[in-house]
N, C-alpha and C positions, 0 to 999 in steps of 0.2 A: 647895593652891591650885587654883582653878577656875580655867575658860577665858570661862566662860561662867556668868551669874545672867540669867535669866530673871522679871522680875518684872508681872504682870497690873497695872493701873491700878488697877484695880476690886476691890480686896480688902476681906472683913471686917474690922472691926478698926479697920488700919492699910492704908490703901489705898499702890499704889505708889508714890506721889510721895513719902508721907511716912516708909514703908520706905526707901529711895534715900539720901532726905534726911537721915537718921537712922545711916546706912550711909557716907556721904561724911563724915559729922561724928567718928565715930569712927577713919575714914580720916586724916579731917586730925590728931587725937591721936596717928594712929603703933600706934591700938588693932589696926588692922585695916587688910591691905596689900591693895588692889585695883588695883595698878598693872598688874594683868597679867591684870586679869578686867573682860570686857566686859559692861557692866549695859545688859542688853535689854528696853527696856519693850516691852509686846503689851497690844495694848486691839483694842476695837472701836468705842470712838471716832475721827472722822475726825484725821487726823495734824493739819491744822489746828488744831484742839480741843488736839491735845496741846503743839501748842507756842507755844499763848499763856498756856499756865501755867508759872511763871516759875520751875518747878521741874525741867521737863524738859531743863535745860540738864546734872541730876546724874546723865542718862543717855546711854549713847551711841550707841545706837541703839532708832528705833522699826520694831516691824513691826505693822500694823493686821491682824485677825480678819477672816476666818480666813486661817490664817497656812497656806500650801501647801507641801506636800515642797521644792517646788525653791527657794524665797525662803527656807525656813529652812535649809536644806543650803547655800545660795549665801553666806547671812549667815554662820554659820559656818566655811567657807572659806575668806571674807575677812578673818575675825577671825584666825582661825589663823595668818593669813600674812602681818598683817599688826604692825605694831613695838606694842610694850605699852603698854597704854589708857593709862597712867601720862602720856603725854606728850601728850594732848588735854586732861590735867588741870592747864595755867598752868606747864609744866616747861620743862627748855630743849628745844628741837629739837636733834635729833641727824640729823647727816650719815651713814646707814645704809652707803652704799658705802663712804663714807671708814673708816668703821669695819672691814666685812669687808674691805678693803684691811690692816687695820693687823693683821689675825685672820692673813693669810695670810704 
């Protein structure tokens, strides 16, 4: 399992949206588990741009081109530390304290 998918907008082929989109759907079959892997679009399209298309909702985060040491090292940081994508995806919310309360 990854922490982290990294996917360009602007790809041959299959550009990212439809890579994502294609990735979410084998997700919802149970084919493919990304509750715990954050899908990072990067374009150099303006963010605006990216999120009036109504497919940027199957990722979780954008960083717009060019993308500097300290915004991708900080993005990863926060993913790292932060509760599994899973539950940005329509799941329930969980109470994280109340939880490490019940761990201890």
């Amino acid at each position: 399992m990854y922490d982290f998918m990294f996917l360009d907008l602007m790809m041959p082929v299959l550009d990212g949206f439809q890579t994502c989109e294609q990735l979410r759907q084998l997700q919802g079959t149970g084919k493919l588990d990304l509750s715990k892997t954050a899908v990072i679009a990067i374009s150099a399209v303006a963010e605006e741009n990216f999120r009036s298309n109504d497919l940027s909702k199957n990722f979780d985060i954008f960083l717009g081109k060019p993308v500097d040491y300290e915004t991708l090292k900080d993005t990863m940081e926060d993913v790292a530390s932060s509760p599994p994508r899973g539950l940005r995806r329509g799941m329930a919310e969980v109470n994280y304290p109340s939880l490490l309360q019940l761990q201890e």
